[in-house]
CHARMM-style PDB file with segment names, atoms N, HN, CA, C and O in Angstrom:
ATOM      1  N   UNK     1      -7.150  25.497 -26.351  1.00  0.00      PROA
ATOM      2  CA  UNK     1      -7.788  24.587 -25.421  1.00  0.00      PROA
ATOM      3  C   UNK     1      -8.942  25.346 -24.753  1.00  0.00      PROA
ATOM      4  O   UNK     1      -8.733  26.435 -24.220  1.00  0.00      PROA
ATOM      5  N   UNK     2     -10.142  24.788 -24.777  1.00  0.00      PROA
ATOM      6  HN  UNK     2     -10.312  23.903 -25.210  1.00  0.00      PROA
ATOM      7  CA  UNK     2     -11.580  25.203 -24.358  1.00  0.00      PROA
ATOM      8  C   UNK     2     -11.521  24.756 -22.807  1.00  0.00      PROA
ATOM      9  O   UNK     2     -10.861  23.809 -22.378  1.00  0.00      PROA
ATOM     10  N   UNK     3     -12.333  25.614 -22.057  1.00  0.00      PROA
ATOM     11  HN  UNK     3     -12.869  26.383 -22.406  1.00  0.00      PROA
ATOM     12  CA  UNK     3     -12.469  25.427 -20.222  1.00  0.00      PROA
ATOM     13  C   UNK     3     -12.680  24.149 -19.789  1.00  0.00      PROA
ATOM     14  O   UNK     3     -12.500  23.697 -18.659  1.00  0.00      PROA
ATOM     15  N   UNK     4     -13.210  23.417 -21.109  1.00  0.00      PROA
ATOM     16  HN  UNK     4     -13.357  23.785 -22.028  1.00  0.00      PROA
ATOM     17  CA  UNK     4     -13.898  21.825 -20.556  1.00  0.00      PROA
ATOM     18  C   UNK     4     -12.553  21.214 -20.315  1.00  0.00      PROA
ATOM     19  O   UNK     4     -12.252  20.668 -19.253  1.00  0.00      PROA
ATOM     20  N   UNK     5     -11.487  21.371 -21.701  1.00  0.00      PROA
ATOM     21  HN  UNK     5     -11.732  21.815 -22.563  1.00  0.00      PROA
ATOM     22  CA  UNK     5     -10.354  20.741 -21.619  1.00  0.00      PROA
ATOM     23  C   UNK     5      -9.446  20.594 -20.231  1.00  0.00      PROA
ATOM     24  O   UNK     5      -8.929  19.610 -19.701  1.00  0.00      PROA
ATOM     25  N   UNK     6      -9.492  22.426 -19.769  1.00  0.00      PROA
ATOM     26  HN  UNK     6      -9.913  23.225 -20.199  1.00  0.00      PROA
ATOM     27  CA  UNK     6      -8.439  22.320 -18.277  1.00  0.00      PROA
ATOM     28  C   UNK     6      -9.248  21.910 -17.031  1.00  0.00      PROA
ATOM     29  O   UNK     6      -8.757  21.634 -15.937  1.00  0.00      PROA
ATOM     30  N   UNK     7     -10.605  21.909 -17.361  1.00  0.00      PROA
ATOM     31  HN  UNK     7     -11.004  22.133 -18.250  1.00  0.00      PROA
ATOM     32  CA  UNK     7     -11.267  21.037 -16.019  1.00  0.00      PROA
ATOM     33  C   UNK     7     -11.063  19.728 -16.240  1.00  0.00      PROA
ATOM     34  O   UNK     7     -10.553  19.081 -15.325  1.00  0.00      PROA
ATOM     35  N   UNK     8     -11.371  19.138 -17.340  1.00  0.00      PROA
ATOM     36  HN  UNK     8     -11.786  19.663 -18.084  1.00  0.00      PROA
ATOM     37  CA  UNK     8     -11.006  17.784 -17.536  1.00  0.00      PROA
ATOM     38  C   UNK     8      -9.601  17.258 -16.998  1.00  0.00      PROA
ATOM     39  O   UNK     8      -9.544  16.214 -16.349  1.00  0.00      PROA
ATOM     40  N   UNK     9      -8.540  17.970 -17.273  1.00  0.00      PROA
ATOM     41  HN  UNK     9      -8.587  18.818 -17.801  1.00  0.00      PROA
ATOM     42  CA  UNK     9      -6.925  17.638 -17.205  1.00  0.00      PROA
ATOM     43  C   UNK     9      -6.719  18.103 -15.537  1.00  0.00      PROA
ATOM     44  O   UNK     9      -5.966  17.382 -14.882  1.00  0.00      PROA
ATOM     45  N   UNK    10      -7.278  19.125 -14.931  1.00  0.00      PROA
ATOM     46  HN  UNK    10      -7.890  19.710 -15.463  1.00  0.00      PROA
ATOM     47  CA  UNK    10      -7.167  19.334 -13.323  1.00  0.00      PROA
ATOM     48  C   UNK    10      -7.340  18.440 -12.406  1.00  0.00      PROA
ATOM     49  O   UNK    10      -6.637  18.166 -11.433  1.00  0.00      PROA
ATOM     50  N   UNK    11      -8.951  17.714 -13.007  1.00  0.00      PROA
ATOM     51  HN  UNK    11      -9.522  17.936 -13.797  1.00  0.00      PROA
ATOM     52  CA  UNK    11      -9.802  16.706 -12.345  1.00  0.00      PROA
ATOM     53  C   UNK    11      -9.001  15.135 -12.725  1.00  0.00      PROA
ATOM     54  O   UNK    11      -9.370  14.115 -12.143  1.00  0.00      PROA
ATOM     55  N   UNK    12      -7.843  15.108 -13.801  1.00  0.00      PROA
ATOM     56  HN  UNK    12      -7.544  15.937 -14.274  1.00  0.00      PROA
ATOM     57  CA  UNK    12      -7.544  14.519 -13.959  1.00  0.00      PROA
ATOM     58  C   UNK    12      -6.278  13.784 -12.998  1.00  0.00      PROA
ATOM     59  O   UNK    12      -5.952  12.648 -12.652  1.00  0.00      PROA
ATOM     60  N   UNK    13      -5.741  15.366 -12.790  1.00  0.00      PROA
ATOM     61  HN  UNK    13      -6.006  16.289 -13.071  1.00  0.00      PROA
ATOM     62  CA  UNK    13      -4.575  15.944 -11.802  1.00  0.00      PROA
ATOM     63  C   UNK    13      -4.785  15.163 -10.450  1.00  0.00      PROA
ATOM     64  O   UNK    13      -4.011  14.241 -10.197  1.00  0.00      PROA
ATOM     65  N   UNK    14      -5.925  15.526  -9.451  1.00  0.00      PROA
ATOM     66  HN  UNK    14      -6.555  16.276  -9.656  1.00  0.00      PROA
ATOM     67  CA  UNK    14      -6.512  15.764  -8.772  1.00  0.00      PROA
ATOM     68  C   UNK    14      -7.108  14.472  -8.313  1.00  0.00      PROA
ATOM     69  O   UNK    14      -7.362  14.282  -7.123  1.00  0.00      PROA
ATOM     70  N   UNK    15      -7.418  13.249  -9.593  1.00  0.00      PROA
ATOM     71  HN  UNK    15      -7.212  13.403 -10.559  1.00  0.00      PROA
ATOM     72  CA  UNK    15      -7.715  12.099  -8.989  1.00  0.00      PROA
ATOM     73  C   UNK    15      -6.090  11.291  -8.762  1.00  0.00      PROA
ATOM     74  O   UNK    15      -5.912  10.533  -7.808  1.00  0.00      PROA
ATOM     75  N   UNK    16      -5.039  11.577  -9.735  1.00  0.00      PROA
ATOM     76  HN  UNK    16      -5.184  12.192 -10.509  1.00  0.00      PROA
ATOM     77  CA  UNK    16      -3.935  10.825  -9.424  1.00  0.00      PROA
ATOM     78  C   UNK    16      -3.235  11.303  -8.638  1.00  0.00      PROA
ATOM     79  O   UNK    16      -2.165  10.711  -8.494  1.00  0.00      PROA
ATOM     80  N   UNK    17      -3.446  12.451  -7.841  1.00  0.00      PROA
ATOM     81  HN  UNK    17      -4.315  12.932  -7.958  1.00  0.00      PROA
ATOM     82  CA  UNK    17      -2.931  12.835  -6.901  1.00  0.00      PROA
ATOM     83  C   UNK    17      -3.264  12.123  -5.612  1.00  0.00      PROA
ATOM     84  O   UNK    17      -2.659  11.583  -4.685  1.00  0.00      PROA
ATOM     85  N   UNK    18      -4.320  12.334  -5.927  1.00  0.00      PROA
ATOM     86  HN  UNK    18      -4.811  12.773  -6.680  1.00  0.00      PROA
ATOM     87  CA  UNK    18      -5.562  11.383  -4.383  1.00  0.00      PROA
ATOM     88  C   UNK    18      -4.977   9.833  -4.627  1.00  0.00      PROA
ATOM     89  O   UNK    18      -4.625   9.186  -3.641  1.00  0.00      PROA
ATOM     90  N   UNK    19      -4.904   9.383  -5.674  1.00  0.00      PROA
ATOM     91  HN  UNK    19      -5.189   9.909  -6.475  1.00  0.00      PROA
ATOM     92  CA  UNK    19      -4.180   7.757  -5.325  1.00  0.00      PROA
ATOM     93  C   UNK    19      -2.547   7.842  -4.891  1.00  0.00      PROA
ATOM     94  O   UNK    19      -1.936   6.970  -4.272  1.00  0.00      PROA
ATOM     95  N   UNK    20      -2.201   8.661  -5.205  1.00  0.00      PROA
ATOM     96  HN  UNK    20      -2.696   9.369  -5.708  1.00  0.00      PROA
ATOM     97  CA  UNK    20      -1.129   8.569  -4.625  1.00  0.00      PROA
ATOM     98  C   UNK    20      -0.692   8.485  -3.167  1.00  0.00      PROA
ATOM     99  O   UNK    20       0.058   7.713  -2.569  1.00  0.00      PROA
ATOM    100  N   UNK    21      -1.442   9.579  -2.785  1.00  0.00      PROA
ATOM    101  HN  UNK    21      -2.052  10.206  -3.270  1.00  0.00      PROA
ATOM    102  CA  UNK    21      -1.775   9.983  -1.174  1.00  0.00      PROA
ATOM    103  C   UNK    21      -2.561   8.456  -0.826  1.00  0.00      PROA
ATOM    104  O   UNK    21      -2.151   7.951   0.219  1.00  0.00      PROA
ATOM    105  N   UNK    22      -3.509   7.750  -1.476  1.00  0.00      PROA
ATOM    106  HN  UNK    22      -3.842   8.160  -2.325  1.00  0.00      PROA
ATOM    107  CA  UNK    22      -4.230   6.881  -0.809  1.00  0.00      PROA
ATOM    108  C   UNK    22      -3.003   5.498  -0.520  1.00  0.00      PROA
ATOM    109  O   UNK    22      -2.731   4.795   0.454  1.00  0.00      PROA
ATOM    110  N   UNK    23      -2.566   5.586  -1.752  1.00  0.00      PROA
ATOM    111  HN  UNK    23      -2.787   6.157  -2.543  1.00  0.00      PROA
ATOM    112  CA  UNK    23      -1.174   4.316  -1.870  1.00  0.00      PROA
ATOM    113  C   UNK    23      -0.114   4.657  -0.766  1.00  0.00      PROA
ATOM    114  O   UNK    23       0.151   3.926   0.189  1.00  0.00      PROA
ATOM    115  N   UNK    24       0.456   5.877  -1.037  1.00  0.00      PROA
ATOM    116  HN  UNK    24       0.241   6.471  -1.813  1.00  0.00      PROA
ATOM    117  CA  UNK    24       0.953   5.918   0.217  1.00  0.00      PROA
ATOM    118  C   UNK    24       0.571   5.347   1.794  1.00  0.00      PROA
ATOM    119  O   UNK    24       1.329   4.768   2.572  1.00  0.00      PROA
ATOM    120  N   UNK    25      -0.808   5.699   1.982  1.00  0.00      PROA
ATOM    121  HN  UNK    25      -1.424   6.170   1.350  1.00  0.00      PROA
ATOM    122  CA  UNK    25      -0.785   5.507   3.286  1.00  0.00      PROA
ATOM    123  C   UNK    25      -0.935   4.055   3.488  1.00  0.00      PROA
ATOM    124  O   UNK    25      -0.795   3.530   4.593  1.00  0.00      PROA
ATOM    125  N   UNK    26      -1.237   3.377   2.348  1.00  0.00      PROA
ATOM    126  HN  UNK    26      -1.351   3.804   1.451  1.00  0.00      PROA
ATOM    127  CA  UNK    26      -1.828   1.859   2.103  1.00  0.00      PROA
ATOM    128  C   UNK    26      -0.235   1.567   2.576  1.00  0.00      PROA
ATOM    129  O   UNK    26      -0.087   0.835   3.555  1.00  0.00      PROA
ATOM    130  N   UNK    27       0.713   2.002   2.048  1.00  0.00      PROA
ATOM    131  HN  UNK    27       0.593   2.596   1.252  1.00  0.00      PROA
ATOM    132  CA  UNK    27       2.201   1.000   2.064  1.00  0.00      PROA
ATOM    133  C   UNK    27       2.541   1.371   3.728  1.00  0.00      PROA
ATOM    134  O   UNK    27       3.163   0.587   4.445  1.00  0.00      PROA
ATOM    135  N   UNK    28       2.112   2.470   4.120  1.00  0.00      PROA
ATOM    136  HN  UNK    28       1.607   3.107   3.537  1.00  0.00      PROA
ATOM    137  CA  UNK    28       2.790   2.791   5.393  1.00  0.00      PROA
ATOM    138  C   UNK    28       2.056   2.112   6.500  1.00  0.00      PROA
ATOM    139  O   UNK    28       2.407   2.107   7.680  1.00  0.00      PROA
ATOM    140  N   UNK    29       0.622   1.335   5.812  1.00  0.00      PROA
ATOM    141  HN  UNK    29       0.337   1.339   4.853  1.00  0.00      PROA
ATOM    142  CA  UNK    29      -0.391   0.670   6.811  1.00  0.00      PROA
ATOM    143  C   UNK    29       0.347  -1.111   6.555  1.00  0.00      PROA
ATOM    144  O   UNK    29       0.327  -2.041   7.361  1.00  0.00      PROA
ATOM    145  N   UNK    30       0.860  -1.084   5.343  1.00  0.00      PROA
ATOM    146  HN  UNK    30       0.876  -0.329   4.688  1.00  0.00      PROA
ATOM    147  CA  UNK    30       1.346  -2.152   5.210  1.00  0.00      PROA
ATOM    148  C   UNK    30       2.742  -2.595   6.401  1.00  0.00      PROA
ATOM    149  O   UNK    30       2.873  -3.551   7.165  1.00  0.00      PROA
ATOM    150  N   UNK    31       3.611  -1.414   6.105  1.00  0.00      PROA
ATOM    151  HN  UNK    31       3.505  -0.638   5.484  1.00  0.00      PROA
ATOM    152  CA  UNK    31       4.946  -1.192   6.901  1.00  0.00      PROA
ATOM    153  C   UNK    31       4.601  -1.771   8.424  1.00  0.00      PROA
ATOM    154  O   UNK    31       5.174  -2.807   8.763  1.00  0.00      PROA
ATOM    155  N   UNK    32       3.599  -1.075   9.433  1.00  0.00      PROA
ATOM    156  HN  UNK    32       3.134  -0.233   9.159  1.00  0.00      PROA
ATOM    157  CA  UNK    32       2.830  -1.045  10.234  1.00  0.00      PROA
ATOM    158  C   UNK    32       2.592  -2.560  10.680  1.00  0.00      PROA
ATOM    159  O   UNK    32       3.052  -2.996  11.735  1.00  0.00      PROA
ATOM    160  N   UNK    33       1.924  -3.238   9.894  1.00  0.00      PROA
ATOM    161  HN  UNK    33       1.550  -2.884   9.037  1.00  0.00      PROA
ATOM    162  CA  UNK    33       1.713  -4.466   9.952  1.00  0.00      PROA
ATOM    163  C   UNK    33       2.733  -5.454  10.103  1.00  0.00      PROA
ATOM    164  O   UNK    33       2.543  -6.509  10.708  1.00  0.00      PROA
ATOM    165  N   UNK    34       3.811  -5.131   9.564  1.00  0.00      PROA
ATOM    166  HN  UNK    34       3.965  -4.274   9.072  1.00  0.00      PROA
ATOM    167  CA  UNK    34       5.024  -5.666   9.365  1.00  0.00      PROA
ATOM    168  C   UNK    34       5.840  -6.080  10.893  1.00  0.00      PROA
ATOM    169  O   UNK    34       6.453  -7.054  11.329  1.00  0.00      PROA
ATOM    170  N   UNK    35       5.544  -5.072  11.258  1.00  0.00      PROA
ATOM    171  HN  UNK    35       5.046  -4.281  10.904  1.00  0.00      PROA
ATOM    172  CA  UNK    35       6.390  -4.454  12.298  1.00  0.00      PROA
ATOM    173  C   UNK    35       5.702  -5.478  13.830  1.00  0.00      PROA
ATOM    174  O   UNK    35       6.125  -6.238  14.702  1.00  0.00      PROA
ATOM    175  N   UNK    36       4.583  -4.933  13.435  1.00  0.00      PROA
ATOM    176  HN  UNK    36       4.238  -4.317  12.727  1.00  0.00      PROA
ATOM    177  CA  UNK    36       3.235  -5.823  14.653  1.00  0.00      PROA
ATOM    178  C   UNK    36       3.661  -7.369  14.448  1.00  0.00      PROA
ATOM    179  O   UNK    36       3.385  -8.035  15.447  1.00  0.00      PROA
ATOM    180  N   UNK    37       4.034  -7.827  13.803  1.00  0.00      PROA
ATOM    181  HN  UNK    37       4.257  -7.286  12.992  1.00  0.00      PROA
ATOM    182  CA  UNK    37       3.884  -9.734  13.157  1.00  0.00      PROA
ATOM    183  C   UNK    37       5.286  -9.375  13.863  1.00  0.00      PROA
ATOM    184  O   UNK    37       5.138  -9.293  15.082  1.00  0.00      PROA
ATOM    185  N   UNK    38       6.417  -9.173  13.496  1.00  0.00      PROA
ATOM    186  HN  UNK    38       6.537  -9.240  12.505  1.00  0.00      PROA
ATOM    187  CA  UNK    38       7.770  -9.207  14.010  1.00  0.00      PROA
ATOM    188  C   UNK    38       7.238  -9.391  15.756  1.00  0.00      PROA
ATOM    189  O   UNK    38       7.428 -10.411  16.418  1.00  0.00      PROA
ATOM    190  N   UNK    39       6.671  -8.357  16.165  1.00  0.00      PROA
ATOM    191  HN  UNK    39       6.517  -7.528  15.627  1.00  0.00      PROA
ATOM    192  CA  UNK    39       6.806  -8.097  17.715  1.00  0.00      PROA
ATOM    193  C   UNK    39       5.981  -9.454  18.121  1.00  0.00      PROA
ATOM    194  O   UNK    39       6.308 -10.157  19.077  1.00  0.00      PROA
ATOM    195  N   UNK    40       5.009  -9.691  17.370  1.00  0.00      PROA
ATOM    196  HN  UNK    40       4.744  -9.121  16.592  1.00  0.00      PROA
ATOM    197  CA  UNK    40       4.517 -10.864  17.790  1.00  0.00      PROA
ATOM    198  C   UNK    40       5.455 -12.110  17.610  1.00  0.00      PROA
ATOM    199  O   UNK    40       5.687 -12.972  18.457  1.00  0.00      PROA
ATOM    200  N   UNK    41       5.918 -12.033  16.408  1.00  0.00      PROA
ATOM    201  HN  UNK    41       5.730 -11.333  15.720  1.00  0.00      PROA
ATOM    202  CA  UNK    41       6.872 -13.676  16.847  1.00  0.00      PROA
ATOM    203  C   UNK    41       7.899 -13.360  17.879  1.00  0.00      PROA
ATOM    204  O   UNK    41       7.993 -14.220  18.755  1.00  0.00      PROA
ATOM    205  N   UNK    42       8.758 -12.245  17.995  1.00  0.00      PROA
ATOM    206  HN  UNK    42       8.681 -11.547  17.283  1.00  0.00      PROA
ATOM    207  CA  UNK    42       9.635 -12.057  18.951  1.00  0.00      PROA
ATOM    208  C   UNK    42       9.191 -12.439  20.210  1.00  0.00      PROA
ATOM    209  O   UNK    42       9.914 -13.249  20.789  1.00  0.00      PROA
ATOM    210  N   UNK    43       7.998 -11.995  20.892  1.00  0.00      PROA
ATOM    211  HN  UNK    43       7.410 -11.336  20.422  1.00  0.00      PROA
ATOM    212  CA  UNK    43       7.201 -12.616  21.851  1.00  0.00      PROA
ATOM    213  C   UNK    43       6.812 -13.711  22.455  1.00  0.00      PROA
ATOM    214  O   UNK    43       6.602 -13.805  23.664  1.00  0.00      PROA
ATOM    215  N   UNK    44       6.642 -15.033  21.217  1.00  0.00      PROA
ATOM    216  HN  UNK    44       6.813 -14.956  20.235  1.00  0.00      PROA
ATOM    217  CA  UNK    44       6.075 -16.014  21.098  1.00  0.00      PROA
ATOM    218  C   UNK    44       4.851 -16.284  20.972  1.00  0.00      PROA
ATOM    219  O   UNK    44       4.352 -17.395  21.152  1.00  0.00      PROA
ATOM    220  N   UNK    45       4.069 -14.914  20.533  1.00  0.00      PROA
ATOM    221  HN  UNK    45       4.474 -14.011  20.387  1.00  0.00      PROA
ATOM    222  CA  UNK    45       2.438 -15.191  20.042  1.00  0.00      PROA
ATOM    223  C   UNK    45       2.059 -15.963  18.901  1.00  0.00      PROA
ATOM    224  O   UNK    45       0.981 -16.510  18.664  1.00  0.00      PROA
ATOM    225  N   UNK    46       3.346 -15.914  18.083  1.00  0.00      PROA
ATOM    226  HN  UNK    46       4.221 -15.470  18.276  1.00  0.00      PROA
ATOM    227  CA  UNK    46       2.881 -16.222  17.133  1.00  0.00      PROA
ATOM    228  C   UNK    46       4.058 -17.358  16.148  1.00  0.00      PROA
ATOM    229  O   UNK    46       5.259 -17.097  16.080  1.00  0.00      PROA
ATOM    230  N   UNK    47       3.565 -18.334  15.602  1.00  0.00      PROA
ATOM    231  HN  UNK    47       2.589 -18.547  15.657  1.00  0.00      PROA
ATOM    232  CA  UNK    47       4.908 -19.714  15.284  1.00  0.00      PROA
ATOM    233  C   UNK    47       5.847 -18.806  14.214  1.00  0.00      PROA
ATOM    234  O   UNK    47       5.717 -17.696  13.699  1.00  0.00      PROA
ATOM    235  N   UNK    48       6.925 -19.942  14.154  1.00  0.00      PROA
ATOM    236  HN  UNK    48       7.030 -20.844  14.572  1.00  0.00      PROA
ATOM    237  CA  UNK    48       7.799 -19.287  12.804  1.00  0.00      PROA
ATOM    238  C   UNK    48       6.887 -19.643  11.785  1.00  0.00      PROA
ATOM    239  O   UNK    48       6.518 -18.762  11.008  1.00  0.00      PROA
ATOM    240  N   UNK    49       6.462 -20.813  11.666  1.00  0.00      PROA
ATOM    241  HN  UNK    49       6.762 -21.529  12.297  1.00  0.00      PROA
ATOM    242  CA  UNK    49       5.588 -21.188  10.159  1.00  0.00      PROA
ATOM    243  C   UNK    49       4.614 -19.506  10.027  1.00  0.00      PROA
ATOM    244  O   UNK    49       4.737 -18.508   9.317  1.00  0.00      PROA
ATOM    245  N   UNK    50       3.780 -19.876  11.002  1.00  0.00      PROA
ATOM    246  HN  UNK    50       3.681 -20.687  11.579  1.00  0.00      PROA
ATOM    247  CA  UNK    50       3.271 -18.339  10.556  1.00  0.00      PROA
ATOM    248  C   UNK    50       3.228 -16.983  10.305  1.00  0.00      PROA
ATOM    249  O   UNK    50       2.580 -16.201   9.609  1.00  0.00      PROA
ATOM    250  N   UNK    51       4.271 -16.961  11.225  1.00  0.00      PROA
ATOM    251  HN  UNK    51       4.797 -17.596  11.790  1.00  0.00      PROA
ATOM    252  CA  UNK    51       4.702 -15.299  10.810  1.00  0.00      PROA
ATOM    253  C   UNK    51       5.765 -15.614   9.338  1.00  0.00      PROA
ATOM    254  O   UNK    51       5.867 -14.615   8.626  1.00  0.00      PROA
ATOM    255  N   UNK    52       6.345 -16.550   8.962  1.00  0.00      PROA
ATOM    256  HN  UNK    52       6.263 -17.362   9.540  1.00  0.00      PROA
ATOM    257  CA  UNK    52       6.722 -16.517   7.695  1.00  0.00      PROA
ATOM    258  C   UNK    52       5.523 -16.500   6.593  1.00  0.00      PROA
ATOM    259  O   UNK    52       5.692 -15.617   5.752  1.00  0.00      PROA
ATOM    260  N   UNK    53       4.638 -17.092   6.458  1.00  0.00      PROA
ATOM    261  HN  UNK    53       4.501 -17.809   7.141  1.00  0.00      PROA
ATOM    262  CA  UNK    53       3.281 -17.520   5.660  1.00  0.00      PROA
ATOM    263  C   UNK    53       2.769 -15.945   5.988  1.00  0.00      PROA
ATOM    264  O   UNK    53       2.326 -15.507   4.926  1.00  0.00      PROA
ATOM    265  N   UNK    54       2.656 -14.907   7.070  1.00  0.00      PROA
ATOM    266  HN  UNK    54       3.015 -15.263   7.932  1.00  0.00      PROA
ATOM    267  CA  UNK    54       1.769 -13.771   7.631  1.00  0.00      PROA
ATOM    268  C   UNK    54       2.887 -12.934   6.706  1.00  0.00      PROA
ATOM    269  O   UNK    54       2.375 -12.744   5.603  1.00  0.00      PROA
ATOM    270  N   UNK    55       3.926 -12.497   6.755  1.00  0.00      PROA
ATOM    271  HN  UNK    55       4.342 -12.651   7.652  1.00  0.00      PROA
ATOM    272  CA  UNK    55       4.916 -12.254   6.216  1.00  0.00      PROA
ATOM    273  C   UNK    55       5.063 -11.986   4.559  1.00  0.00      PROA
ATOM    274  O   UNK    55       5.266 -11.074   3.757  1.00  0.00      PROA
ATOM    275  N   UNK    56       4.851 -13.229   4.614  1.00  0.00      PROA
ATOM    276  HN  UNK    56       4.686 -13.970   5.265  1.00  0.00      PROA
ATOM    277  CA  UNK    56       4.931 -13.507   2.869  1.00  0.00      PROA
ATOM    278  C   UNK    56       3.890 -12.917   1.966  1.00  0.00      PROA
ATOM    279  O   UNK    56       4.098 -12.470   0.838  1.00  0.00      PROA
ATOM    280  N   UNK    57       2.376 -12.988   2.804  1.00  0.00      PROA
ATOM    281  HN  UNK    57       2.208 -13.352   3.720  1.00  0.00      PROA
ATOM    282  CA  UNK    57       1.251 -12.558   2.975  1.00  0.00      PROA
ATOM    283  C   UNK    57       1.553 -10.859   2.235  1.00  0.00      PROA
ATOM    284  O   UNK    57       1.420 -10.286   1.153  1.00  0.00      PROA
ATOM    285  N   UNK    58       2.072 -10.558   3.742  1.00  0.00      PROA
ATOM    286  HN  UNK    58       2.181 -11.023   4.621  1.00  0.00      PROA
ATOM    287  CA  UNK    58       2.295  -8.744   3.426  1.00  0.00      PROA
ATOM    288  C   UNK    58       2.948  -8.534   2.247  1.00  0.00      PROA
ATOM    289  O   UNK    58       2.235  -7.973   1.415  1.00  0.00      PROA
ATOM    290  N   UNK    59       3.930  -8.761   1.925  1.00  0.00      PROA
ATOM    291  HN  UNK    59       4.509  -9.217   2.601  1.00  0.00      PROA
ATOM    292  CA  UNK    59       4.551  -8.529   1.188  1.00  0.00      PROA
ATOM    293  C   UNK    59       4.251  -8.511  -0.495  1.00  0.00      PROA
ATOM    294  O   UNK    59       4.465  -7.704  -1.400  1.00  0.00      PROA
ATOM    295  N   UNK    60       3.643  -9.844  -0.392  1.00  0.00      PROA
ATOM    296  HN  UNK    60       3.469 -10.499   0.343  1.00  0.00      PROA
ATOM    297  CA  UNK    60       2.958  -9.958  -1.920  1.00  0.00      PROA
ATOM    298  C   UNK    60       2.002  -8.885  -2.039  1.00  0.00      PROA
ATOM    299  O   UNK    60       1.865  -8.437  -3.178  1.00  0.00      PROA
ATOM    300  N   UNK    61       1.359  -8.409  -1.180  1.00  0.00      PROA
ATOM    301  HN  UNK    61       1.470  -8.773  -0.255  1.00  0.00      PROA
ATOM    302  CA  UNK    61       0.221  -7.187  -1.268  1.00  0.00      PROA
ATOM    303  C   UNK    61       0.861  -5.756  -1.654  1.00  0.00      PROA
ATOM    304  O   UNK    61       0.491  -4.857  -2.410  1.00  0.00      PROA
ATOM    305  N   UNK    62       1.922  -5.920  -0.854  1.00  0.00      PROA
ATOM    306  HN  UNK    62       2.222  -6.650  -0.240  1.00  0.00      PROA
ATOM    307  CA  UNK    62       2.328  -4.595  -0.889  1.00  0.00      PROA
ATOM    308  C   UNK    62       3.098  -4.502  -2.531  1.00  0.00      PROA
ATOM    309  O   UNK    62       2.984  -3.489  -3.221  1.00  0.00      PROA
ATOM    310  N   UNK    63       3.627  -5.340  -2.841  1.00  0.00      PROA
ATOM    311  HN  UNK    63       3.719  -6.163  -2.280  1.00  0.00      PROA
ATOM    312  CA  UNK    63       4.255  -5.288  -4.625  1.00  0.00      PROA
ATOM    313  C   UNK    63       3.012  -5.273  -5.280  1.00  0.00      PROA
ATOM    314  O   UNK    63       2.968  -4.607  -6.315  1.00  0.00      PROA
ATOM    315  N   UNK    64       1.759  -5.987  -4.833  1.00  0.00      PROA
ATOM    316  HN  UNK    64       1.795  -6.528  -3.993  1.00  0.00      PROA
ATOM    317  CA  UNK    64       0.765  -5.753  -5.995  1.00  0.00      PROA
ATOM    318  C   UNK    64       0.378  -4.382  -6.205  1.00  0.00      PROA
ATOM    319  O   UNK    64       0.098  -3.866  -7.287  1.00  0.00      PROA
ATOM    320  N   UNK    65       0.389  -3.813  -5.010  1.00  0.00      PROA
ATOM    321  HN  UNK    65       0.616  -4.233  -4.131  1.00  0.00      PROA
ATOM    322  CA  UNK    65       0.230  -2.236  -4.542  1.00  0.00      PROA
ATOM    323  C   UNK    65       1.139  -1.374  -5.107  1.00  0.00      PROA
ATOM    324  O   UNK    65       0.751  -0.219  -5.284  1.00  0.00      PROA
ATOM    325  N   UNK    66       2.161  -1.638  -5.403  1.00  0.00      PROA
ATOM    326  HN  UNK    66       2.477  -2.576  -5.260  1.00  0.00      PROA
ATOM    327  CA  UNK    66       3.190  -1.412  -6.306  1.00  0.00      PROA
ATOM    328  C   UNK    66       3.277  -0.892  -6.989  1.00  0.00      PROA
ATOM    329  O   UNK    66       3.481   0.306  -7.183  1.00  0.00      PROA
ATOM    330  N   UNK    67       3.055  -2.181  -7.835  1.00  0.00      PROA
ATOM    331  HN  UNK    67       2.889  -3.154  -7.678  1.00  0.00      PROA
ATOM    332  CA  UNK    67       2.848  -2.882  -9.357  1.00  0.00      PROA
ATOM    333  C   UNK    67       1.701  -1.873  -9.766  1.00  0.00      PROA
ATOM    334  O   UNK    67       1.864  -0.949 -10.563  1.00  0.00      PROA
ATOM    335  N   UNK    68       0.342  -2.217  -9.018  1.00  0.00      PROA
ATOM    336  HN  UNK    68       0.210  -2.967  -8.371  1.00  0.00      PROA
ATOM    337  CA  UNK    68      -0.622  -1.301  -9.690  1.00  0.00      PROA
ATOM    338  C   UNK    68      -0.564   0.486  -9.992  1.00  0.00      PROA
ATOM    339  O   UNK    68      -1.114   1.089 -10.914  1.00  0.00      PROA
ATOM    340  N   UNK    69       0.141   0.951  -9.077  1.00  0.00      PROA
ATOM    341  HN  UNK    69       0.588   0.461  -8.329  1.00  0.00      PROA
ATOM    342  CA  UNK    69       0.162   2.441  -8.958  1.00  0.00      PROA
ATOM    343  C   UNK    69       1.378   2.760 -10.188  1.00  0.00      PROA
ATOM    344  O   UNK    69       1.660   3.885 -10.600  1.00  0.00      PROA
ATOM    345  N   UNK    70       2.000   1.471 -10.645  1.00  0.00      PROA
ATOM    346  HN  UNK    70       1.770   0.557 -10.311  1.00  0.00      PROA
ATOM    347  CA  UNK    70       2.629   1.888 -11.409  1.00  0.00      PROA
ATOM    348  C   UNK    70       2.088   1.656 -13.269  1.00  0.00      PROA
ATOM    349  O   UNK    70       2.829   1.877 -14.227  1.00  0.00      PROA
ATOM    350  N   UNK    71       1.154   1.341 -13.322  1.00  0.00      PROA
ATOM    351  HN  UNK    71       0.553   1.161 -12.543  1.00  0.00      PROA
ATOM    352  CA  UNK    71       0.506   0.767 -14.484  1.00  0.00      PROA
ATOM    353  C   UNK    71      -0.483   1.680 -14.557  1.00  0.00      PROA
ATOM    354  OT1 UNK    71      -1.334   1.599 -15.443  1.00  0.00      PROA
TER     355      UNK     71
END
């Protein structure tokens, strides 16, 4: 294997590392959100229709988020 090869495969390293770290923080910004909609309906800021629909919202994002890091 020639130098181009292990820069190629490092840089390769190095970008799926960085999505990982980026996905991560995406799910923990997701989590986050989660948490905020709860405190808001507990409150009464916000209806049941919507925090179920806000809810449902998150959630589908976060499996697409998923889904993609796993493909």
């Amino acid at each position: 294997m020639h130098s181009g090869q292990h820069r190629r495969r490092f840089r390769d390293a190095t970008i799926q590392s960085d999505l990982v770290r980026c996905l991560t923080i995406a799910l923990a910004s997701c989590d986050e959100t989660k948490a905020h909609l709860g405190l808001l309906y507990e409150c009464g800021s916000l209806s049941k229709e919507r925090y179920r629909m806000l809810g449902a919202k998150t959630y589908n994002f976060r499996e697409a988020v998923i889904r993609g890091h796993k493909t």
